[in-house]
N, CA and C atoms as a LAMMPS dump frame, in Angstrom:
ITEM: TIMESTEP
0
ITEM: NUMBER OF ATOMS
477
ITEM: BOX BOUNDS ff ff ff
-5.0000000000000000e+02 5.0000000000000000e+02
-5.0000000000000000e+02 5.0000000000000000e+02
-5.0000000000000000e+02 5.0000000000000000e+02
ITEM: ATOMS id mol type element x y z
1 1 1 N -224.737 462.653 338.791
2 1 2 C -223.311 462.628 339.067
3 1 3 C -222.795 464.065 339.031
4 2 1 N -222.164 464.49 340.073
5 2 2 C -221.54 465.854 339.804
6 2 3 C -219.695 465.604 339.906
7 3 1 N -219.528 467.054 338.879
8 3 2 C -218.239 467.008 338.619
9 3 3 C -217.658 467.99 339.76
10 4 1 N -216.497 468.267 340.048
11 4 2 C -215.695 469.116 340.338
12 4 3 C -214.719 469.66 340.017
13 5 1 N -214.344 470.625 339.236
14 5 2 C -213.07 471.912 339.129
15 5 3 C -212.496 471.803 340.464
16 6 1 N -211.278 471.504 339.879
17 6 2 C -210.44 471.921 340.565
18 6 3 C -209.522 473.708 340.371
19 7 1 N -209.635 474.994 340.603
20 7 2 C -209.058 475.633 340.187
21 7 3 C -207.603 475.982 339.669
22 8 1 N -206.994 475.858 339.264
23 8 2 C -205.635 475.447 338.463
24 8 3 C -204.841 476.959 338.702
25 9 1 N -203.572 476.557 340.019
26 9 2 C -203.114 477.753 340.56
27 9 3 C -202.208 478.181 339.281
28 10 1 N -201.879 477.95 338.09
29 10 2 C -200.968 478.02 337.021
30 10 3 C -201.655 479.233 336.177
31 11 1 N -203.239 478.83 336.307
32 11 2 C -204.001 479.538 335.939
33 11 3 C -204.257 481.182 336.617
34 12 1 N -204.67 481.27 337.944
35 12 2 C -204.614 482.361 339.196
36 12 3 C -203.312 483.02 338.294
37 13 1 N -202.411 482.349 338.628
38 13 2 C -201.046 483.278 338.399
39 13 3 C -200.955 484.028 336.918
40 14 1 N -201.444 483.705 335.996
41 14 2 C -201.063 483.947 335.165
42 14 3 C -202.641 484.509 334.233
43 15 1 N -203.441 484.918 335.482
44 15 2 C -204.994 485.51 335.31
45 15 3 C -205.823 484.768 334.138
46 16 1 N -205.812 483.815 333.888
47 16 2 C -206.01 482.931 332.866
48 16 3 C -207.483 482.399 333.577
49 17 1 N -208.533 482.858 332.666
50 17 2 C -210.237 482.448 333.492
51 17 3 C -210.333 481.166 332.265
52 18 1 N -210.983 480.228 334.159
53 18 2 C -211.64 479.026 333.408
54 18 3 C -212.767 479.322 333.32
55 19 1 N -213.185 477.968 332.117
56 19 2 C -214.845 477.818 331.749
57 19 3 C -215.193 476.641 332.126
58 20 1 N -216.461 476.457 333.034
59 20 2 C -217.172 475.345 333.349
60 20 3 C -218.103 475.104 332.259
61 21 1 N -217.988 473.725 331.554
62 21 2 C -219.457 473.067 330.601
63 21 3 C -219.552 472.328 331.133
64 22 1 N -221.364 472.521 331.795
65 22 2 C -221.909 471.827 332.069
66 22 3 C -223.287 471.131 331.2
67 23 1 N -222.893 469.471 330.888
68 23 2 C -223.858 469.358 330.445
69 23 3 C -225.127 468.967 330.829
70 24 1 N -224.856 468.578 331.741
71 24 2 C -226.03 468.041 333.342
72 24 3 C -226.974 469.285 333.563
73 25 1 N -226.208 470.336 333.655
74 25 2 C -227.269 471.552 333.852
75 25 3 C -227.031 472.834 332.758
76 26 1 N -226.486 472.357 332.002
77 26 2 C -226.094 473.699 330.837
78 26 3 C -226.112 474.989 331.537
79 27 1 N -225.671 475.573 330.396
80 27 2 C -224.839 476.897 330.63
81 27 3 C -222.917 476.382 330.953
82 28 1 N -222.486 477.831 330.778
83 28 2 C -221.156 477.658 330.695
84 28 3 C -220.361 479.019 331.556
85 29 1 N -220.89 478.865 332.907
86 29 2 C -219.962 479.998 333.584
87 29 3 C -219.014 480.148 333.335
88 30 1 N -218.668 481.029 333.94
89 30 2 C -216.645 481.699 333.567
90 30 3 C -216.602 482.463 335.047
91 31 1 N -215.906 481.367 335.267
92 31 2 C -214.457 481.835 336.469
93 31 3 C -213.549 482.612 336.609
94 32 1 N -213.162 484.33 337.447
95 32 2 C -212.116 484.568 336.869
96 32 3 C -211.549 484.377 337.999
97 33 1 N -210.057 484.745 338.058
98 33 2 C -209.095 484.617 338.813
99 33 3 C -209.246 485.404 339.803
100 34 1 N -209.196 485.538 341.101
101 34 2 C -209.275 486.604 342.06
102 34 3 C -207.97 486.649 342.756
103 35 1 N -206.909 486.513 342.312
104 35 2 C -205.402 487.354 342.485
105 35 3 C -205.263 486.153 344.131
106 36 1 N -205.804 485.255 344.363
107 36 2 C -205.371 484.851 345.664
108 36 3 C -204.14 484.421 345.596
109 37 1 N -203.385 483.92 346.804
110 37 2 C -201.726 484.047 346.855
111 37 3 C -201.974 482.546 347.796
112 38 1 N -200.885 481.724 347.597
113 38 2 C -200.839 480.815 348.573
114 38 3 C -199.748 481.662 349.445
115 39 1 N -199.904 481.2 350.834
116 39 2 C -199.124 481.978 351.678
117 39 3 C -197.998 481.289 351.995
118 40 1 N -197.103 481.503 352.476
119 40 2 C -195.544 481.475 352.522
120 40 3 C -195.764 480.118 353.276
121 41 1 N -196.147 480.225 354.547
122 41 2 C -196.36 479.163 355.354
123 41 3 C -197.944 478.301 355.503
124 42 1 N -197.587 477.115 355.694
125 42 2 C -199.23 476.395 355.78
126 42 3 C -199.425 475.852 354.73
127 43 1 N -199.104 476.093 353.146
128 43 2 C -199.171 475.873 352.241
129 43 3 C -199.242 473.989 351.663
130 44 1 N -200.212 473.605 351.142
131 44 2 C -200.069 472.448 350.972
132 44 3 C -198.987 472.038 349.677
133 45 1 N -198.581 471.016 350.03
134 45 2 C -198.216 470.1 348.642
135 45 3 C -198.606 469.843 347.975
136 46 1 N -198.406 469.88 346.205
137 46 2 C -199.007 469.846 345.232
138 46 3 C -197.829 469.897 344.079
139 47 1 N -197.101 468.598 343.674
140 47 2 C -196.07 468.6 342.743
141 47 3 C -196.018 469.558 341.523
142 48 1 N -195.28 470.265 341.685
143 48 2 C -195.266 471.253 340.003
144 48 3 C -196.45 472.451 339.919
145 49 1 N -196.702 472.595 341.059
146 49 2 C -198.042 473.763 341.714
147 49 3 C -196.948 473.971 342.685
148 50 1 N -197.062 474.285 343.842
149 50 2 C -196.958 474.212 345.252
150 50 3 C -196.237 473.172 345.699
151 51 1 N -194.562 473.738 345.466
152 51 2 C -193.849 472.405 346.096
153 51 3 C -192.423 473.441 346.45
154 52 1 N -191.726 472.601 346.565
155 52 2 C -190.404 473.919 347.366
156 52 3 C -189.837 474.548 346.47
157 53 1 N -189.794 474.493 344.91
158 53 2 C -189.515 475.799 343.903
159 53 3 C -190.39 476.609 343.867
160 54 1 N -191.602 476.34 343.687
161 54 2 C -192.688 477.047 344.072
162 54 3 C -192.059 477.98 345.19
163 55 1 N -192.398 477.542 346.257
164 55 2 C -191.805 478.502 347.399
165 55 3 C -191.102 479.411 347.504
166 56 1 N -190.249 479.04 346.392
167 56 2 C -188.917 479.722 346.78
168 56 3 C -189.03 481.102 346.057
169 57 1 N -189.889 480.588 344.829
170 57 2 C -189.944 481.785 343.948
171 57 3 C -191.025 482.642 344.166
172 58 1 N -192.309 482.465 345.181
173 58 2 C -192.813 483.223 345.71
174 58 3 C -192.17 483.858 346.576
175 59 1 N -191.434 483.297 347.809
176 59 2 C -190.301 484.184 347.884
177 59 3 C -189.725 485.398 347.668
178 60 1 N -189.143 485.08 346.937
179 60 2 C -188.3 486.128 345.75
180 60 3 C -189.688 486.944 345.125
181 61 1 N -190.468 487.093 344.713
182 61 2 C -191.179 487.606 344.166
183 61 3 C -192.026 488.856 345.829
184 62 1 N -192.341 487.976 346.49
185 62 2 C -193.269 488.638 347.382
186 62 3 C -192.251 489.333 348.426
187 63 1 N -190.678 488.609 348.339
188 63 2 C -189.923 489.795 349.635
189 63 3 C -189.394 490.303 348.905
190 64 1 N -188.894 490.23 347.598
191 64 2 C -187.726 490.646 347.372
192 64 3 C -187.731 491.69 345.58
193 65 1 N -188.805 491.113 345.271
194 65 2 C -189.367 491.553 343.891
195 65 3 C -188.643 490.809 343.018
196 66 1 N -188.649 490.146 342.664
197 66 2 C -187.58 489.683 341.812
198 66 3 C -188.641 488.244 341.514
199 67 1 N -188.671 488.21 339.535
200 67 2 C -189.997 487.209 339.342
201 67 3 C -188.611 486.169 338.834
202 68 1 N -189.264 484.984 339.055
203 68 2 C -188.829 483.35 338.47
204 68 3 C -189.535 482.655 338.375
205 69 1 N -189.054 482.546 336.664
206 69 2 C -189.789 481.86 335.879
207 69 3 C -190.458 480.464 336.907
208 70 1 N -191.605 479.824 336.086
209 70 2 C -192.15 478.56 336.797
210 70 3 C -191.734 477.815 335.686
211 71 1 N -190.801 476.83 336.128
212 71 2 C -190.385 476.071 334.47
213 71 3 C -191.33 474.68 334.891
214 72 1 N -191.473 473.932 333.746
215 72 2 C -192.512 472.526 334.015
216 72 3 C -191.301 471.424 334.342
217 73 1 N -192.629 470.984 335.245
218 73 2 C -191.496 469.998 335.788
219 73 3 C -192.314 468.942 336.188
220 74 1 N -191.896 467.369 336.004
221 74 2 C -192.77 466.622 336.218
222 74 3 C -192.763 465.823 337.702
223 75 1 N -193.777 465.581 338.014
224 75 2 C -193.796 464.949 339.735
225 75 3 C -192.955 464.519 339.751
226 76 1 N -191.897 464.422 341.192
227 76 2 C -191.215 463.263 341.268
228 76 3 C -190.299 463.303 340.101
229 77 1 N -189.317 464.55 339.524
230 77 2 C -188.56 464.624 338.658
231 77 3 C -187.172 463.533 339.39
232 78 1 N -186.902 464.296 340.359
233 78 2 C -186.097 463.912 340.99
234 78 3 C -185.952 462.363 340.798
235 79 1 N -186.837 461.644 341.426
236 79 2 C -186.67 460.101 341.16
237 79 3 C -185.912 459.117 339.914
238 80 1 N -185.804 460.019 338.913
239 80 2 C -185.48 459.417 337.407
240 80 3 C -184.579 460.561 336.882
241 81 1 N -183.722 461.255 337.669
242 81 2 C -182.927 462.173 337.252
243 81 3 C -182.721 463.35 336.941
244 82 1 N -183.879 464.492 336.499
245 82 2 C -183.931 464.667 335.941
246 82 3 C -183.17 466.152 337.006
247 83 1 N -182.041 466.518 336.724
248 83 2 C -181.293 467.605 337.608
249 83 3 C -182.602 468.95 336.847
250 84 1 N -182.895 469.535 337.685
251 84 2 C -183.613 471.373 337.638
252 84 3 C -183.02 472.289 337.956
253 85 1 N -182.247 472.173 339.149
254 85 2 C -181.789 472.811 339.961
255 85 3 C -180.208 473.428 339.385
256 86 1 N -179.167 472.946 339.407
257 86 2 C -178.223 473.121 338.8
258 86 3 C -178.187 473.956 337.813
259 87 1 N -179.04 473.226 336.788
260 87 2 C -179.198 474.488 335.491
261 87 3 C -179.913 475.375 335.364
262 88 1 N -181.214 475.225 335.706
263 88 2 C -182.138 476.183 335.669
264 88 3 C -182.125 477.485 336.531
265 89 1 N -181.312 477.832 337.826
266 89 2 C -180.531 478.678 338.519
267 89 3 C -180.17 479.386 337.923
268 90 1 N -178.754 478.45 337.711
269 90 2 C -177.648 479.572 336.865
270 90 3 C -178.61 480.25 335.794
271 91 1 N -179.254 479.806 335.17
272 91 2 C -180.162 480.311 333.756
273 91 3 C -180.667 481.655 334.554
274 92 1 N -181.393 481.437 335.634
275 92 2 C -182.016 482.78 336.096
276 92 3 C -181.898 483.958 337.2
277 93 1 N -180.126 483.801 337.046
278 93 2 C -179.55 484.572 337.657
279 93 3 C -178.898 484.272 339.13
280 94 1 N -178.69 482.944 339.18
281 94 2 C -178.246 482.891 340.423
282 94 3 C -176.918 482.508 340.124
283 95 1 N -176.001 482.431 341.118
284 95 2 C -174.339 481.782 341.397
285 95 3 C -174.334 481.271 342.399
286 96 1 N -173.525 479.988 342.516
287 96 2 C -173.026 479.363 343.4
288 96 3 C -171.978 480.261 344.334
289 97 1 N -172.271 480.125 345.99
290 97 2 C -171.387 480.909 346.852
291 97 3 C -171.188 479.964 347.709
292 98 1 N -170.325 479.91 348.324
293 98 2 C -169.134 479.361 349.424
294 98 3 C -170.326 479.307 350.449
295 99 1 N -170.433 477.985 350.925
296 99 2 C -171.614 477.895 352.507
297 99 3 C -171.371 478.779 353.629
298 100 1 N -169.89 478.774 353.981
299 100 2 C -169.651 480.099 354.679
300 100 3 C -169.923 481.084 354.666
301 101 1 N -170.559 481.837 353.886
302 101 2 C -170.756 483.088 353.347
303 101 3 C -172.5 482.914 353.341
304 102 1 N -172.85 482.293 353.622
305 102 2 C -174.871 482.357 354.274
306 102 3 C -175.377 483.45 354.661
307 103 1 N -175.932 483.828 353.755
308 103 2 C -176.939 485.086 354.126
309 103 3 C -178.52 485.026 353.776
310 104 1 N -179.114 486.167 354.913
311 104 2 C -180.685 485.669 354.335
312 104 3 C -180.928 485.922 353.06
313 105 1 N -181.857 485.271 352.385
314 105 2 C -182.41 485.057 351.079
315 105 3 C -181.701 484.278 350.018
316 106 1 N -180.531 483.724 350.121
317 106 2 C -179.748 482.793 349.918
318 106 3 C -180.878 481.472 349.514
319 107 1 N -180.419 480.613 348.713
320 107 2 C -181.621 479.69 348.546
321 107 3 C -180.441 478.215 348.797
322 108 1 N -180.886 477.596 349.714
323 108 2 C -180.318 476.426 350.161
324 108 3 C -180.856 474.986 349.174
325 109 1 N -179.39 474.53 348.743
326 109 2 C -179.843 473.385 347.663
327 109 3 C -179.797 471.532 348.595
328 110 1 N -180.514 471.24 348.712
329 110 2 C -180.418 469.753 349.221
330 110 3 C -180.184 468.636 348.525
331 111 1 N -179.598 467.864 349.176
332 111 2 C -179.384 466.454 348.496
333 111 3 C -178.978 465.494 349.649
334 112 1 N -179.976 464.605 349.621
335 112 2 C -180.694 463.478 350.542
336 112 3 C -180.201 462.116 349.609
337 113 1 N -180.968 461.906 349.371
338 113 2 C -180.812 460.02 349.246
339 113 3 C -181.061 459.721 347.55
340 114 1 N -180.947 461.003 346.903
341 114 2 C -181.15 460.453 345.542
342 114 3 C -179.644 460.889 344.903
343 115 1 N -179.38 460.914 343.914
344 115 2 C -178.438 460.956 342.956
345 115 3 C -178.149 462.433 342.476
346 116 1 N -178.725 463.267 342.763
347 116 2 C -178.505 464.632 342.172
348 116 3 C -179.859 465.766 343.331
349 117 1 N -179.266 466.408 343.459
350 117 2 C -179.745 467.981 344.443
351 117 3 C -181.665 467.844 344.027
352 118 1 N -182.356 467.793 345.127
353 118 2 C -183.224 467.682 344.949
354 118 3 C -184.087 468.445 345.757
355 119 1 N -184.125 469.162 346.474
356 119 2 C -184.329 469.812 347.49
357 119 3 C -184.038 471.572 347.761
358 120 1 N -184.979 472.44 347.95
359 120 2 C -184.663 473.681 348.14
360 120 3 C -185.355 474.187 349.245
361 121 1 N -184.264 475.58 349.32
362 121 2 C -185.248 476.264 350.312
363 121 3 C -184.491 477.565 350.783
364 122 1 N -185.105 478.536 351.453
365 122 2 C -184.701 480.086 351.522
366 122 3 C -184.074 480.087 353.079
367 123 1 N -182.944 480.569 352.825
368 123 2 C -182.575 480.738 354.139
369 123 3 C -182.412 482.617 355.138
370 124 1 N -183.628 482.264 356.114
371 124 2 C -184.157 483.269 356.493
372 124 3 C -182.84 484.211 357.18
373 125 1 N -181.926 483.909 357.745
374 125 2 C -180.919 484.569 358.639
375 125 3 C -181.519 483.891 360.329
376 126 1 N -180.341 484.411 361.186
377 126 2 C -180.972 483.501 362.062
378 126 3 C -180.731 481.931 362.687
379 127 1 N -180.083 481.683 361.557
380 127 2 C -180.372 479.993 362.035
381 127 3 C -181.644 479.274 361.647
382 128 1 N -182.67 479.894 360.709
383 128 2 C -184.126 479.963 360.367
384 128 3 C -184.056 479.58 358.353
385 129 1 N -184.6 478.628 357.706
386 129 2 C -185.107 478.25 356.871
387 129 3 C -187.009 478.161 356.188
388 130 1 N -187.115 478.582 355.068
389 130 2 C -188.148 478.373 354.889
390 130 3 C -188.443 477.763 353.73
391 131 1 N -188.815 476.163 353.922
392 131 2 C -188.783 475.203 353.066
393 131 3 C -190.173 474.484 353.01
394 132 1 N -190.377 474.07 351.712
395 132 2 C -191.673 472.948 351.552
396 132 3 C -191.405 471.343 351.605
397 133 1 N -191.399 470.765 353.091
398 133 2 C -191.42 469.143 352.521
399 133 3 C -191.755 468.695 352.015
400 134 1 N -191.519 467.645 351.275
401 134 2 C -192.459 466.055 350.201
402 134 3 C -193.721 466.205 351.067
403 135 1 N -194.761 466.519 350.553
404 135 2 C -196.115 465.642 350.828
405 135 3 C -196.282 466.64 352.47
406 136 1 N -195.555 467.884 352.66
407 136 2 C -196.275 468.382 353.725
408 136 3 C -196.932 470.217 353.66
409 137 1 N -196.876 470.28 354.836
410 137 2 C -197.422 471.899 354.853
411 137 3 C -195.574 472.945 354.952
412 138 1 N -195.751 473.751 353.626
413 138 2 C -194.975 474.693 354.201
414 138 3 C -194.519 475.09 355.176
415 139 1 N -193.166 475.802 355.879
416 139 2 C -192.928 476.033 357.03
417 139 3 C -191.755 476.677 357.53
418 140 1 N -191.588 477.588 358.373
419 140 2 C -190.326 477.954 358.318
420 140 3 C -189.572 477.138 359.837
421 141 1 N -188.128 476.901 359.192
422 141 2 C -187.716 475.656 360.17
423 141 3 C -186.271 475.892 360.737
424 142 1 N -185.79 475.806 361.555
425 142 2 C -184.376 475.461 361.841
426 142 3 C -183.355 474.984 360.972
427 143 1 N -182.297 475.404 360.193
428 143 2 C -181.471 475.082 359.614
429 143 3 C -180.481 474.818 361.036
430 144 1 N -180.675 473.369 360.929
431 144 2 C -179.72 472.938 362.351
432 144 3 C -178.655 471.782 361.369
433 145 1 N -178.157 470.902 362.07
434 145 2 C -177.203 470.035 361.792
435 145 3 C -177.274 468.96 361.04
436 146 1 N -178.565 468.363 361.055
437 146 2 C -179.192 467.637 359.964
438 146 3 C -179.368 468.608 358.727
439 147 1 N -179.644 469.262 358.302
440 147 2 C -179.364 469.865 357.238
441 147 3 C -178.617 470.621 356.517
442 148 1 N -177.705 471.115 357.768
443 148 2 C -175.953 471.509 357.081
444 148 3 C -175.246 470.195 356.66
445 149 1 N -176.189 468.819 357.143
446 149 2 C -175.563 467.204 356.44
447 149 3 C -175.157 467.466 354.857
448 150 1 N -176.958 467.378 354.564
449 150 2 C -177.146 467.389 352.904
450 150 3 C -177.249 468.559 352.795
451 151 1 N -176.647 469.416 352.691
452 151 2 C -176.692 470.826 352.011
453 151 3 C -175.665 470.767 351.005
454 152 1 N -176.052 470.703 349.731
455 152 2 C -175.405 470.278 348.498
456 152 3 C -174.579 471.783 348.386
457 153 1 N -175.313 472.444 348.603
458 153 2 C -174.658 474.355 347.544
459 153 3 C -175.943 475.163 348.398
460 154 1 N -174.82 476.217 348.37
461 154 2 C -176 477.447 348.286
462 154 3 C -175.332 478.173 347.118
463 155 1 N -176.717 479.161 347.073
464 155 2 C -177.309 480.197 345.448
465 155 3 C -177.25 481.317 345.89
466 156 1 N -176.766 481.984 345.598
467 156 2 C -177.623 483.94 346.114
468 156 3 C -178.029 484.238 344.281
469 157 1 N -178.843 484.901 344.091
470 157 2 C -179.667 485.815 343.255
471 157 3 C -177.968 486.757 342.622
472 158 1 N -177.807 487.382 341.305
473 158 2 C -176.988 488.213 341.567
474 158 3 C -177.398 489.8 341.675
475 159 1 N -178.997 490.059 341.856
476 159 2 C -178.934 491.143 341.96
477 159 3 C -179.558 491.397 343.904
């Protein structure tokens, strides 16, 4: 029977080397991190890894320099309430600005069909968004009319 590692991107980020025990074939390699980056676009889904906070804060980190925090968050928070967005923002420097006032790097807040803002994403300038769907590949997309629908708030950074 063989096992498989999965490499744990929480880990990459934060240079943290795993150890494989194997008892099938002993010995105990060590894995280290090789600095890889998921890329902006293409990016798979992966709740609380690789999902549209994720995104956003690579983002900010890779255009703009500016690090945010990865707070834990459980799959599918959204479903059972649990607001992130709202508070955890303001906590790390962002403010609520007037939708009129849209500029790139602005982080666009959504709210669809659940009970509280569930949804993010960077708005490129343009008429251009770059957001992670439920369950798809990263992508940068049209901020058209369906999504000025549910556009709960926008954020700018204050620096």
């Amino acid at each position: 029977m063989s096992h498989v590692l999965v490499f744990s991107r929480r880990h990459a980020r934060h240079q943290v080397p795993d150890v494989i025990v194997s008892a099938e074939h002993g010995g105990c390699p060590r894995i280290e991190p090789t600095g890889w980056q998921a890329p902006l676009e293409g990016r798979a889904w992966v709740p609380g890894v690789q999902d549209c906070a994720d995104l956003v804060r690579d983002y900010y980190w890779r255009t703009l320099g500016i690090a945010l925090p990865n707070p834990h968050r459980d799959a599918h928070w959204w479903t059972h309430g649990q607001d992130l967005i709202a508070p955890l923002y303001a906590e790390i420097g962002f403010v609520w600005v007037p939708k009129e006032t849209l500029r790139a790097s602005d982080v666009l807040v959504f709210q669809r069909s659940y009970e509280i803002p569930h949804h993010v994403a960077v708005y490129l300038g343009d008429g251009l968004m770059l957001h992670h769907p439920y369950e798809q590949l990263s992508r940068i997309a049209p901020y058209d009319d369906h999504w000025r629908r549910v556009t709960f708030g926008v954020l700018r950074h204050r620096t």
